[in-house]
C-alpha positions as CSV (number, residue, x, y, z in Angstrom):
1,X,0.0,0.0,0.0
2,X,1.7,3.2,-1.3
3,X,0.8,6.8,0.0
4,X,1.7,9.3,3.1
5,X,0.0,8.1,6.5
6,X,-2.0,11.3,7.7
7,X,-3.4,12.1,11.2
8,X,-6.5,13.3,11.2
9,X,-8.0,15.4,14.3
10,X,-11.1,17.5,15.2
11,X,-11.5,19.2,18.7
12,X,-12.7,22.4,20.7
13,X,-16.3,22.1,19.7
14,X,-17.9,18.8,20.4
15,X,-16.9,15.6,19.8
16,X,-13.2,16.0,19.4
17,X,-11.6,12.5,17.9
18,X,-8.4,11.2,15.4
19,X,-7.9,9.5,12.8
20,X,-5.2,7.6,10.7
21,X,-5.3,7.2,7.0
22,X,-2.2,6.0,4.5
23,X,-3.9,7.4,0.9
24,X,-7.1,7.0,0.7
25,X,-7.0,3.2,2.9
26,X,-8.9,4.9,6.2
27,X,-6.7,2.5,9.5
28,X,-8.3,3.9,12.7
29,X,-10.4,6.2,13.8
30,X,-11.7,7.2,17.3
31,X,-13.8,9.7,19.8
32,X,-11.7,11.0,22.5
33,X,-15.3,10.9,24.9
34,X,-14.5,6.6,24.6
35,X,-11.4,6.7,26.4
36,X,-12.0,9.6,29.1
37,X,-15.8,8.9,29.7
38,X,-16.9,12.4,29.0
39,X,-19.6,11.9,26.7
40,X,-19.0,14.2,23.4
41,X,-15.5,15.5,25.0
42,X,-14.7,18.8,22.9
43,X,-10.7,18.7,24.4
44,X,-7.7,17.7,22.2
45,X,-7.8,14.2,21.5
46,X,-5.0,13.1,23.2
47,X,-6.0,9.4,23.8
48,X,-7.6,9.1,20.6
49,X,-4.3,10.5,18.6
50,X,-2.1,7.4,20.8
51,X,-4.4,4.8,20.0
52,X,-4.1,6.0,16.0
53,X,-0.4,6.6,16.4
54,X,-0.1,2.9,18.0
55,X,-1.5,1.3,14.7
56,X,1.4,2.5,13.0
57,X,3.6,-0.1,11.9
58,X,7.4,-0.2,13.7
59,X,9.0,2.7,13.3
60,X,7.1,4.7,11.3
61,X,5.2,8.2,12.2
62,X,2.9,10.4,10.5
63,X,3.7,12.5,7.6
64,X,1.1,15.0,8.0
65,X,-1.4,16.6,10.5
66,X,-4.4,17.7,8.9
67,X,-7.0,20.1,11.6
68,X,-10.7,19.4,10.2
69,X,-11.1,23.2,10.1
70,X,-9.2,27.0,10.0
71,X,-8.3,28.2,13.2
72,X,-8.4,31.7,12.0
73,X,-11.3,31.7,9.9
74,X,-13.1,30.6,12.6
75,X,-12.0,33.2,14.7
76,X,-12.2,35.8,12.4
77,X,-16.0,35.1,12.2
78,X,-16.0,35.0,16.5
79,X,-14.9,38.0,16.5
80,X,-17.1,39.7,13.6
81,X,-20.1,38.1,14.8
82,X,-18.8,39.7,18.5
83,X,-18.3,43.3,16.7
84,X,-21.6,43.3,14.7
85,X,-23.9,42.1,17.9
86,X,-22.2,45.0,20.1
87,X,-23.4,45.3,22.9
88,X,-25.7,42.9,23.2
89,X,-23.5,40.3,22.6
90,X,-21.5,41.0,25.7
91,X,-22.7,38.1,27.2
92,X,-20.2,35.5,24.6
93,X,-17.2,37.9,25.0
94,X,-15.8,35.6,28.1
95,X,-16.3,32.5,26.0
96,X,-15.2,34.1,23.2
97,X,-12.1,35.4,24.7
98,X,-11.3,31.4,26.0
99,X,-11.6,30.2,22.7
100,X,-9.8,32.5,20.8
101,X,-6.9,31.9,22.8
102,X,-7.6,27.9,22.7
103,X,-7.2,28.4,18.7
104,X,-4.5,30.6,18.4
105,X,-1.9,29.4,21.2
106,X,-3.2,26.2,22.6
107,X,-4.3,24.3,19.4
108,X,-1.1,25.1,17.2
109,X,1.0,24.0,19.4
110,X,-0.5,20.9,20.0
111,X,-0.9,19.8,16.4
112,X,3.1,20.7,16.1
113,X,4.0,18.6,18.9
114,X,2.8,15.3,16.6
115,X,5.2,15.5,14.0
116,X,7.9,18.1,15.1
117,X,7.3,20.3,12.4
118,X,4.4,22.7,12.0
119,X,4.8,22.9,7.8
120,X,3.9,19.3,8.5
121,X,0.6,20.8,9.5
122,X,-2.7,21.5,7.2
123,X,-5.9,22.9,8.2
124,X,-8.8,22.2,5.6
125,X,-12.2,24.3,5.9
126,X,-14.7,22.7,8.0
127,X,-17.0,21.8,5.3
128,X,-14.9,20.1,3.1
129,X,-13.5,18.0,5.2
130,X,-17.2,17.1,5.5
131,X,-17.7,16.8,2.1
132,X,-14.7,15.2,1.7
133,X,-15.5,12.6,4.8
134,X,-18.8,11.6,2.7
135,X,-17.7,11.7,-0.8
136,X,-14.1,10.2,-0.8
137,X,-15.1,6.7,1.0
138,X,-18.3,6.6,-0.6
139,X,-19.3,3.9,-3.1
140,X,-20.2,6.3,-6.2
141,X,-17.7,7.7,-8.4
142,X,-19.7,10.7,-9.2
143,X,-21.8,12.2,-6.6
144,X,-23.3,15.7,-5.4
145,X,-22.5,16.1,-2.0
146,X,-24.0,18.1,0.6
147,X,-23.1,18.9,4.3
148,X,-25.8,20.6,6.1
149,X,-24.5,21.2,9.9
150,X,-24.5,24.1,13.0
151,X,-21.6,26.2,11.6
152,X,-18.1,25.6,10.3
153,X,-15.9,28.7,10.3
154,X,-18.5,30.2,8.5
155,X,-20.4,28.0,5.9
156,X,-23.7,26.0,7.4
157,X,-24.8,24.8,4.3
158,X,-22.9,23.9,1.3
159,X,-22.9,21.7,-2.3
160,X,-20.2,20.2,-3.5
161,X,-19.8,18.3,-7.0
162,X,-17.8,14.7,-6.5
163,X,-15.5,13.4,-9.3
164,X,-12.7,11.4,-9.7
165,X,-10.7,15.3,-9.7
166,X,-12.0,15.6,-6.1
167,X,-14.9,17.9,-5.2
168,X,-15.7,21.6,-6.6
169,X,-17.6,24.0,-4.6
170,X,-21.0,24.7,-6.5
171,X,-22.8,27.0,-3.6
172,X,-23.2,27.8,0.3
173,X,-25.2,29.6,2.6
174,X,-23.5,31.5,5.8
175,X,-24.3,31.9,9.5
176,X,-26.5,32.5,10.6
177,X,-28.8,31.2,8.4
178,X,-28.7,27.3,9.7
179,X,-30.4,24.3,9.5
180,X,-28.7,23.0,12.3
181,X,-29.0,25.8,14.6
182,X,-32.6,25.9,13.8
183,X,-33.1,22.6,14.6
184,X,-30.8,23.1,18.1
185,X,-33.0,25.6,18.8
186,X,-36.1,23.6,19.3
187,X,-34.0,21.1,21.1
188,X,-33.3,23.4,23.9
189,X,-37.3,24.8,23.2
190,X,-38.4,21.2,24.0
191,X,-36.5,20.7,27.4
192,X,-33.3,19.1,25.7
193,X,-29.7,19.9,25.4
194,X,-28.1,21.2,22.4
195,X,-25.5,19.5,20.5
196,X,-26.9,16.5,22.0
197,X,-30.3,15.9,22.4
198,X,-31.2,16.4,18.5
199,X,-31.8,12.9,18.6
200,X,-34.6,13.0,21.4
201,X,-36.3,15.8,19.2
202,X,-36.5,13.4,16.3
203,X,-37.8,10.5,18.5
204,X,-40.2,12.8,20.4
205,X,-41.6,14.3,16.7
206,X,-43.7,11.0,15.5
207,X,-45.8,11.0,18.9
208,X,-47.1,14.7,18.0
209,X,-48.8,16.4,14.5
210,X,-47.1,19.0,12.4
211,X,-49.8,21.5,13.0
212,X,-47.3,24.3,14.2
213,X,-45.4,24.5,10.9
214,X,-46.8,27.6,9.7
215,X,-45.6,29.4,13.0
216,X,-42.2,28.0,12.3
217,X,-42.3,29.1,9.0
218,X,-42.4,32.4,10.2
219,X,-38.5,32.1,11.6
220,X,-37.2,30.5,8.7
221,X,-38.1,31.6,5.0
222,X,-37.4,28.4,2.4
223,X,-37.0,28.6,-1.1
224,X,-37.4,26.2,-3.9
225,X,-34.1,26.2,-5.0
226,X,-33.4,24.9,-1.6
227,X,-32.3,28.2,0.1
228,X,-32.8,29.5,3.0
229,X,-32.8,32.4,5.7
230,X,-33.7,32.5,9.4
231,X,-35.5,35.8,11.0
232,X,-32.9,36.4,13.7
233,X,-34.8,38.1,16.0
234,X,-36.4,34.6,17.2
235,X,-33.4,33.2,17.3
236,X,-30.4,34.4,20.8
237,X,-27.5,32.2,19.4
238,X,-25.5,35.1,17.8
239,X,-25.6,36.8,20.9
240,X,-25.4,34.7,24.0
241,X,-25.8,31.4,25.3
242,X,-29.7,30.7,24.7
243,X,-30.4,29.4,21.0
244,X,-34.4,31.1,21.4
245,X,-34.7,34.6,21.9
246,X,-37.9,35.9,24.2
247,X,-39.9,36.9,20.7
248,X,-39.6,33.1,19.6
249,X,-41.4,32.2,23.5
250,X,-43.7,34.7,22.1
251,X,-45.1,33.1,18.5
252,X,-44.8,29.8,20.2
253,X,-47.5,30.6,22.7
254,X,-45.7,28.8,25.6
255,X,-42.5,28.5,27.5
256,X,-39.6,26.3,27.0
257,X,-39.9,23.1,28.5
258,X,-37.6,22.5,31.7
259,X,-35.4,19.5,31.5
260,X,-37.0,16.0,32.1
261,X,-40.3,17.9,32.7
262,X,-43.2,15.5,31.6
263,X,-43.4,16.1,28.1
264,X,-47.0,17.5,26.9
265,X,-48.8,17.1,23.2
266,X,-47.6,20.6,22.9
267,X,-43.9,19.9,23.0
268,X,-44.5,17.3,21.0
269,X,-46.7,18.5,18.2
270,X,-43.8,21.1,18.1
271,X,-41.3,18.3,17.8
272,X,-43.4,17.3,15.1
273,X,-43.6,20.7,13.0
274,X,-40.1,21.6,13.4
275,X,-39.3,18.0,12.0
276,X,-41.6,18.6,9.0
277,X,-40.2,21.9,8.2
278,X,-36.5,20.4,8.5
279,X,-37.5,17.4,5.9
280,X,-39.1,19.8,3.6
281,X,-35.9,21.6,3.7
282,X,-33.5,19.0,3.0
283,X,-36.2,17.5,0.0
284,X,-35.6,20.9,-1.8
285,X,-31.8,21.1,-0.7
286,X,-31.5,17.6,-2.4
287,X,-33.1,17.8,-5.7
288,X,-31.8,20.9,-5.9
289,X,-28.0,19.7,-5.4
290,X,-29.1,16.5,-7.5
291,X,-30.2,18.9,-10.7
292,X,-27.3,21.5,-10.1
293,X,-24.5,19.0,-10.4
294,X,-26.1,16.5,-13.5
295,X,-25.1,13.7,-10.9
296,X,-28.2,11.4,-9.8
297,X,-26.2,9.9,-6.2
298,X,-26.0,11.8,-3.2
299,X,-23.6,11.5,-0.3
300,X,-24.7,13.3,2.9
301,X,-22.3,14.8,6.1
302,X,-22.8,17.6,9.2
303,X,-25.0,16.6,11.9
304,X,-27.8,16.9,9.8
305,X,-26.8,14.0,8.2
306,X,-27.3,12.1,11.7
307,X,-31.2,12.6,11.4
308,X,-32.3,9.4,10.2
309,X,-36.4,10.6,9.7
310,X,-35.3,13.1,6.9
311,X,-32.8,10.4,5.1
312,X,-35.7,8.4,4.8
313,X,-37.8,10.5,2.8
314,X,-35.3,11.7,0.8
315,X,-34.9,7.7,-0.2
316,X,-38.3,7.2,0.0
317,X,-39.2,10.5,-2.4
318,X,-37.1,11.4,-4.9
319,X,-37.4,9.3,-7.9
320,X,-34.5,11.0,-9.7
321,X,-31.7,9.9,-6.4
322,X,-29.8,6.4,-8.1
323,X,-27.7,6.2,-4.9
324,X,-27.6,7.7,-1.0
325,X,-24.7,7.0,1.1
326,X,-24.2,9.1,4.4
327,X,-21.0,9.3,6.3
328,X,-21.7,7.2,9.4
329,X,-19.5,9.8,11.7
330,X,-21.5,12.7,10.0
331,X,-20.8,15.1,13.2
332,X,-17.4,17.0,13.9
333,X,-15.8,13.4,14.5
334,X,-16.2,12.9,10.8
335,X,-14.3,15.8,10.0
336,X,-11.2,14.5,11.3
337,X,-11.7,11.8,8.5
338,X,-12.4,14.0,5.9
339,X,-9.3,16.0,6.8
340,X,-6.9,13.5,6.9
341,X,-8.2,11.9,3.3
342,X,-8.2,15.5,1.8
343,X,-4.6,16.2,2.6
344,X,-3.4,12.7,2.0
345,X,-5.0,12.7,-1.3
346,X,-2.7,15.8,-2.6
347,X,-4.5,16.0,-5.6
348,X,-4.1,12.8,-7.2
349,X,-7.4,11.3,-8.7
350,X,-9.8,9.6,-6.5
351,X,-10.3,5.9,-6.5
352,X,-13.7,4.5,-6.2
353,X,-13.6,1.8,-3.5
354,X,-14.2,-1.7,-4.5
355,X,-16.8,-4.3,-3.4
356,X,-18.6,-1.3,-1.5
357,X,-17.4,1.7,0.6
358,X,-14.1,2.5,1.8
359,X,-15.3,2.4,5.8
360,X,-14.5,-0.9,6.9
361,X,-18.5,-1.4,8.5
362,X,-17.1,1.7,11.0
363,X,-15.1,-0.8,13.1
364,X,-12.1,1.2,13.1
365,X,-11.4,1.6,17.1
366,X,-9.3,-0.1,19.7
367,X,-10.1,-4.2,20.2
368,X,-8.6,-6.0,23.0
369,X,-7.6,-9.8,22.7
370,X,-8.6,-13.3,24.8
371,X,-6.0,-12.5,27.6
372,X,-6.8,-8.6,28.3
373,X,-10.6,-9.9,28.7
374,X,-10.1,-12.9,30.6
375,X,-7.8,-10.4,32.8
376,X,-10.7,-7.5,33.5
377,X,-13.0,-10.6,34.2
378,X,-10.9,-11.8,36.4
379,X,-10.1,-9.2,37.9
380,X,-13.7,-7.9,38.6
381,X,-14.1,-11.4,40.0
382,X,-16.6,-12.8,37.6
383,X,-17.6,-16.0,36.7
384,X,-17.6,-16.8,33.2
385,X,-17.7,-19.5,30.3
386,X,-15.4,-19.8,27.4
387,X,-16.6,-20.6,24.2
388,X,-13.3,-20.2,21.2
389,X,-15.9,-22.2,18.6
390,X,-17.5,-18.9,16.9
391,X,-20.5,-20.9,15.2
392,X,-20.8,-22.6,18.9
393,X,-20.5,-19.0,20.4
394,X,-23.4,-17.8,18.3
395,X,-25.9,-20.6,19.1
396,X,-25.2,-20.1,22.8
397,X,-25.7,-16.2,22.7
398,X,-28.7,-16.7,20.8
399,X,-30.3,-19.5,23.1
400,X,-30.2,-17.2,25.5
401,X,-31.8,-14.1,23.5
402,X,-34.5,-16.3,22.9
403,X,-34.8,-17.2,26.7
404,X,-35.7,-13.3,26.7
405,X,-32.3,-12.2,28.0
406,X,-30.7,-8.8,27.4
407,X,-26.9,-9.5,26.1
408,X,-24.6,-6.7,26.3
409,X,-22.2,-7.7,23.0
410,X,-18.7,-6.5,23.5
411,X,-16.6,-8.1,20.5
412,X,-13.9,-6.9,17.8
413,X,-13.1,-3.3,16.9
414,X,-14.9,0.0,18.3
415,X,-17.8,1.6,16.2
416,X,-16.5,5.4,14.9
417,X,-19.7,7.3,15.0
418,X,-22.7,8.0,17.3
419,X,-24.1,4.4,16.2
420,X,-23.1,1.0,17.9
421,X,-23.2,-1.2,15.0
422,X,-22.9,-4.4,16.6
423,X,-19.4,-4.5,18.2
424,X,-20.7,-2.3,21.5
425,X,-24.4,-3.5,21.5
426,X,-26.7,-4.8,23.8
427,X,-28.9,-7.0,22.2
428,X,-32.8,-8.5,23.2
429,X,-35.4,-10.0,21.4
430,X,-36.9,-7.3,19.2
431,X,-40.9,-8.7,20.1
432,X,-42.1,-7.5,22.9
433,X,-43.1,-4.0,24.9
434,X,-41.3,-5.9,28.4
435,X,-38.3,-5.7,26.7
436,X,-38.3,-2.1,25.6
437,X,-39.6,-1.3,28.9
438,X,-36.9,-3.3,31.1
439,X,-34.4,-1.8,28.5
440,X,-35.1,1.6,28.9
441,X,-35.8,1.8,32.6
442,X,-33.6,-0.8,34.2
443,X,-30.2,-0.6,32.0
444,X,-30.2,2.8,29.6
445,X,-31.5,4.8,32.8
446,X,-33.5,6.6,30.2
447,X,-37.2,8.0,29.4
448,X,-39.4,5.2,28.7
449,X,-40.7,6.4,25.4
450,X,-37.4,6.8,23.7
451,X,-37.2,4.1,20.8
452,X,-34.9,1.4,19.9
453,X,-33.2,0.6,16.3
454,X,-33.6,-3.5,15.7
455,X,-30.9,-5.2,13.3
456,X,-31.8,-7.1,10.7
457,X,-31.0,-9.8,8.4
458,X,-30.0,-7.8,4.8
459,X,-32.4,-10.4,3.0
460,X,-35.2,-10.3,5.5
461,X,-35.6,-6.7,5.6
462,X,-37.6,-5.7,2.5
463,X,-40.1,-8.4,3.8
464,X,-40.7,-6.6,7.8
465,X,-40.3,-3.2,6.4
466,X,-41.1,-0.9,3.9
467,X,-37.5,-0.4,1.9
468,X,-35.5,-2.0,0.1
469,X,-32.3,-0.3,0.5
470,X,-29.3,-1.3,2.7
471,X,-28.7,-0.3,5.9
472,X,-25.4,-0.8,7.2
473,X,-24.8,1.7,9.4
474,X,-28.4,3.1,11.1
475,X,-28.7,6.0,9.2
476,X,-32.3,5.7,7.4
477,X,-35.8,4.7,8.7
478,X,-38.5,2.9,7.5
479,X,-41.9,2.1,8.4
480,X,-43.1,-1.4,9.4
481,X,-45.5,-3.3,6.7
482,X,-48.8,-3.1,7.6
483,X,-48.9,-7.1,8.1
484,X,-47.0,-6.6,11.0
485,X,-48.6,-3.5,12.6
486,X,-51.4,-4.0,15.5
487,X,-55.1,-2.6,14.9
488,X,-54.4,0.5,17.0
489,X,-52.0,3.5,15.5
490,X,-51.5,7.3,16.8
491,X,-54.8,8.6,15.3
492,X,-56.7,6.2,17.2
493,X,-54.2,6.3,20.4
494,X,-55.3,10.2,20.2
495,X,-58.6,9.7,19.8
496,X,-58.7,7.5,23.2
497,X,-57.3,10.7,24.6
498,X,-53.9,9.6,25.6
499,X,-51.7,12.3,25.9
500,X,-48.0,11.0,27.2
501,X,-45.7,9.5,25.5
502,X,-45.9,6.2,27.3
503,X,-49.6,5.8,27.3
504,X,-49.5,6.2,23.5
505,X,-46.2,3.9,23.2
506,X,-47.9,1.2,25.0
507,X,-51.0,1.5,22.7
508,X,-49.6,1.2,19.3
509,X,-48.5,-2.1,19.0
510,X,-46.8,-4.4,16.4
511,X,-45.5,-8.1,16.3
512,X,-42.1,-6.1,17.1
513,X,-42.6,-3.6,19.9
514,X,-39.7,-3.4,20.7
515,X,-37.8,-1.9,17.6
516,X,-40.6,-0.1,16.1
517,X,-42.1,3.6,17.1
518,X,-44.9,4.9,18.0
519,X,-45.6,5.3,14.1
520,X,-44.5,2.4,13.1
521,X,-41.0,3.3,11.9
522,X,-37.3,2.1,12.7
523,X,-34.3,3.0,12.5
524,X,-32.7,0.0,10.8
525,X,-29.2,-1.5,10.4
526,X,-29.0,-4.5,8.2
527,X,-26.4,-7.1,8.5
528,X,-25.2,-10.1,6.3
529,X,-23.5,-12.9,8.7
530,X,-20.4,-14.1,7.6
531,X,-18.8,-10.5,6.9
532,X,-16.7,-10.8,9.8
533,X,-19.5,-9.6,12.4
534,X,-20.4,-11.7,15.5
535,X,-23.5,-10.2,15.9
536,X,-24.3,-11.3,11.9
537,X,-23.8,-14.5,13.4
538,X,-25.8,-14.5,16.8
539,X,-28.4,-12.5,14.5
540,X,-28.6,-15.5,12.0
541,X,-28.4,-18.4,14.8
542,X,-31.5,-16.3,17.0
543,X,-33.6,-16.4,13.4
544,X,-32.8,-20.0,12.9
545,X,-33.9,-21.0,16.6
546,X,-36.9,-18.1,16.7
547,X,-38.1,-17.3,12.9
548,X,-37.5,-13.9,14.1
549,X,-35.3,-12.3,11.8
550,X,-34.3,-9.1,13.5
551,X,-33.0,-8.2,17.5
552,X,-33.3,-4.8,19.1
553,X,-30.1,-3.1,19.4
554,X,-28.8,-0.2,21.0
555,X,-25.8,1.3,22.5
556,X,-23.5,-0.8,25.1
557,X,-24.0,2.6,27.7
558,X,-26.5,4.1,30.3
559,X,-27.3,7.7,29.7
560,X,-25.5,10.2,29.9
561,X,-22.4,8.0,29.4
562,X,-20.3,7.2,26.2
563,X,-20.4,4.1,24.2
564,X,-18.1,1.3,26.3
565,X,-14.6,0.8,24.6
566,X,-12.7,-1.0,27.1
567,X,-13.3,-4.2,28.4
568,X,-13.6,-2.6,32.0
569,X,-15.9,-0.5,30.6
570,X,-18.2,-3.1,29.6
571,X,-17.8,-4.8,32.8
572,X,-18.7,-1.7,34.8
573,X,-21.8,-1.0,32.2
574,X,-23.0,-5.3,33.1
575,X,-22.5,-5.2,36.9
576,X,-24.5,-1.8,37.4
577,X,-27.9,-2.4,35.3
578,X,-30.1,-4.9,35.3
579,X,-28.5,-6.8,32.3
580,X,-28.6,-10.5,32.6
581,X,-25.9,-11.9,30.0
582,X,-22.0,-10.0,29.2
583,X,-21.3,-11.6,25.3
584,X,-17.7,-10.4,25.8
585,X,-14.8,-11.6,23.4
586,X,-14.9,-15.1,23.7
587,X,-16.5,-15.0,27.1
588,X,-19.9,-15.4,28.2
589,X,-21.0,-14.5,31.6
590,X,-24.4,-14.9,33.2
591,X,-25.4,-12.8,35.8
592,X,-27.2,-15.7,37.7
593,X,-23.6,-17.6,37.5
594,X,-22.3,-14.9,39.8
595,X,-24.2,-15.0,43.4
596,X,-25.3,-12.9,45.8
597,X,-22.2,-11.0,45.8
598,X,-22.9,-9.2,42.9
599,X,-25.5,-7.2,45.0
600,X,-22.6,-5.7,46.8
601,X,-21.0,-4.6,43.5
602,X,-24.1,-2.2,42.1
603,X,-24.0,1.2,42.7
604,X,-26.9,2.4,40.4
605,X,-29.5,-0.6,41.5
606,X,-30.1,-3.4,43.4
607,X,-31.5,-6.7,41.4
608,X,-32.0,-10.3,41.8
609,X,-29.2,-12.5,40.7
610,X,-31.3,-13.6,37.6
């Protein structure tokens, strides 16, 4: 394999993380919140960039640093937004002031200290490094690209044209006109917090009806050409720490929502509009971008990209799209990739991947071997079973799935992105409202309404739900076939006048409540066993035993905490929730093999041995 390696990095907003590419062959990549437990960790990667720099073969070192954005472009527009909100921007001078310094002294330095050198050193614009992130490992070798996100130094919106020259700018739109920031601000509206509860504002949206829109429309103006412009005065972000400003409490009617207050129809028909207006948005950004560049695939980054509900309909609704791939790390953490390809590249032409994309499934973080395991078991005094026959391994995890079980899965390489694709799962029979109760309330720590994504087998899939597009990495959802759905949906629910979430969750029901919403829609991930992934395997080995082709799957974490990468990690995660079975290398441990003494261990709760 010929090519310069290049170290990739993104930090000092959210989600700081590094990456290691040699050309355009992606080695490892990683969020530094995994290693330091400090979910979407903003500081300098530190850990990330030594587990990267340890996959480095003997003796050799990076050749280049490339910074997923400019330092002082990003600055400059700090300070300029600071100047133009005088004085009523005086409340983001202190932050401001801490970041400018961060950028200008603290960063540089660091990203010097790598290689030695700081010509060695390259920072790429913020949005093309997401472009470049979506585009380079893609499948297509022509593509429009679009990266819709918050804010890079400037650009919030922006199309590119992919070839096999690299990408070309075609058009932008500035802060603070933003999708993103729109969206953020009826996150915080809703009783969430920004930069990371998006994802609870698109789970919250399908319980509610858009009938707000038309109020929303008000704040943002949207164009057929796919352009866009926000009404600042509803909007604080330019000038201090709140997103809303008081005339956006106005036109709403009501008050934000305080943090985990019981969420009313009128948060969530808001949820609702807002999610609407966002769809529409992207449909007209998309067929615009698809008809501006002559190219019929589309490749997708920014933390737009992460919303799953709008990917769908762009799938589901434009006739003219051949091809949609989206950048499973679509947030800042993608950037770093997109950096390091960019500046490895060095304008030579781009090959197109072969036999599908260039991302390796996302498993492209630390994995630990028999011995390390069988150490942190040992050492957290745990009784365990070993099991070095993989097609053995999956029958066993699977018998016990099918015994109703929750498995926390702990195998292989770390997921890079906000999705665990298997490798940091837990897994439980997909059938079943117990199971997304005892989920949500006695391991995530989480509110009971919030859905789970199932996995399922890649042939099955068109069969159960409404698609027939892979799904490899969680990023689009589709709805359940009506076969499958139970007599009651959120018309009638509403009409029995249920009004919280988990009265109407508990009345929609399908012959998988565990993995499908309160609409009927999941968030799928399809897997084909034999490609290396164990849970592939267990997947195939539970249908064989069940005739149940799909399991719930979400995250191996409680809330609030990052996605486990360590061993230990996982073993902590086990021993405090209620979760009956640890699938961990080639270990399995059952919590009713361990005793009473287990009891003793649990900080969180207290549970019976089984």
């Amino acid at each position: 394999m010929s090519g310069k390696y290049v170290l990739g990095v993104s930090s000092h907003f959210h989600d700081a993380a590094a990456v290691l590419v040699q050309g355009d062959r992606i080695i490892a990549a990683a969020q530094e919140e995994r290693f330091t437990r400090q979910k979407a960790d903003w500081r300098f990667p530190e850990n990330a960039i030594a587990y990267c720099l340890s996959r480095l073969p003997a003796g050799a070192h990076p050749d280049a640093v490339a910074y997923y954005e400019d330092p002082a472009l990003k600055a400059e527009r700090i300070v300029q937004n600071a100047r133009h909100q005088m004085p009523g921007g005086a409340r983001l001078w202190p932050q401001m002031v801490k970041t400018l310094g961060a950028l200008s002294q603290e960063l540089p330095a660091q990203l010097t200290a790598i290689t030695g050198h700081a010509d060695d050193v390259h920072f790429v614009a913020h949005h093309r490094s997401h472009a470049a992130s979506a585009f380079y490992p893609s499948p297509f070798a022509s593509a429009a690209v679009l990266v819709v996100d918050g804010v890079g130094e400037y650009s919030t919106t922006t199309l590119w044209s992919g070839t096999a020259e690299g990408l070309e700018p075609i058009g932008e739109i500035r802060f603070p006109h933003s999708l993103g920031l729109l969206y953020s601000a009826f996150t915080q509206y809703c009783g969430f917090r920004v930069n990371s509860g998006e994802y609870k504002l698109m789970g919250l949206a399908p319980f509610g009806a858009p009938i707000y829109v038309d109020r929303i429309k008000e704040m943002i103006t949207l164009r057929a050409d796919g352009s866009f412009a926000l009404d600042m005065s509803y909007f604080d972000f330019a000038r201090g720490p709140s997103s809303i400003s008081p005339l956006f409490e106005g036109v709403m009617g009501k008050p934000p929502l305080a943090p985990d207050a019981p969420v009313t129809p009128f948060y969530m028909n808001i949820a609702a509009s807002v999610q609407a207006v966002l769809e529409e948005a992207m449909i007209a950004l998309a067929r615009h971008a698809l008809a501006t560049t002559g190219h019929s695939n589309l490749c997708l980054a920014g933390g737009v990209a992460l919303n799953c509900v709008a990917n769908g309909r762009l799938r589901a609704e434009l006739p003219e799209l051949s091809g949609l791939w989206i950048q499973p790390a679509a947030g800042d953490a993608g950037g770093a990739l997109g950096a390091a390809l960019e500046v490895a590249r060095d304008g030579a032409a781009r090959t197109v991947p072969v036999g599908g994309d260039a991302m390796d499934h996302a498993l492209l973080g630390p994995s630990y071997d028999a011995e390390t395991i069988r150490l942190a078991l040992e050492d957290a005094g745990l009784v365990y079973d070993r099991v070095d026959d993989p097609a053995t391994y999956a029958q066993q995890v699977a018998k016990l799935l099918a015994k109703g079980r929750i498995v926390g899965h702990f195998d292989g390489a770390m997921e890079f992105g906000p999705r665990a694709l298997g490798n940091r799962s837990i897994l439980a029979d997909a059938r079943g409202q117990d199971t997304l109760n005892h989920v949500n309330r006695s391991i995530k720590f989480r509110e009971g309404w919030r859905p789970f994504a199932p996995i399922v087998l890649a042939d099955e899939a068109a069969t159960y739900f409404e698609t027939t597009d892979p799904s490899p990495y969680m990023l689009l959802v589709a709805r359940l076939r009506a076969a499958y759905r139970g007599p009651t949906d959120r018309a009638a629910a509403r009409a029995q006048g249920l009004s919280e979430p988990m009265d109407m969750q508990a009345a929609v029901r399908s012959d998988f409540d565990a993995v499908t919403h309160v609409d009927f829609s999941a968030r799928l991930q399809t897997m084909t066993p034999g490609q290396g992934s164990r849970a592939a395997d267990i997947l195939a080995a539970f249908h064989a035993r069940t005739g149940c082709p799909m399991l719930l799957n979400t995250s191996f974490n409680v809330r609030g905490e990052p996605i486990v990468c360590t061993p230990q990690d996982a073993i902590t995660c086990f021993m405090n929730t209620r979760m009956q079975v640890l699938a961990i290398g080639p270990f399995i441990v059952q919590r009713g093999a361990q005793g009473d003494w287990i009891k003793r261990k649990v900080g969180k709760v207290q549970f019976d041995a089984d």
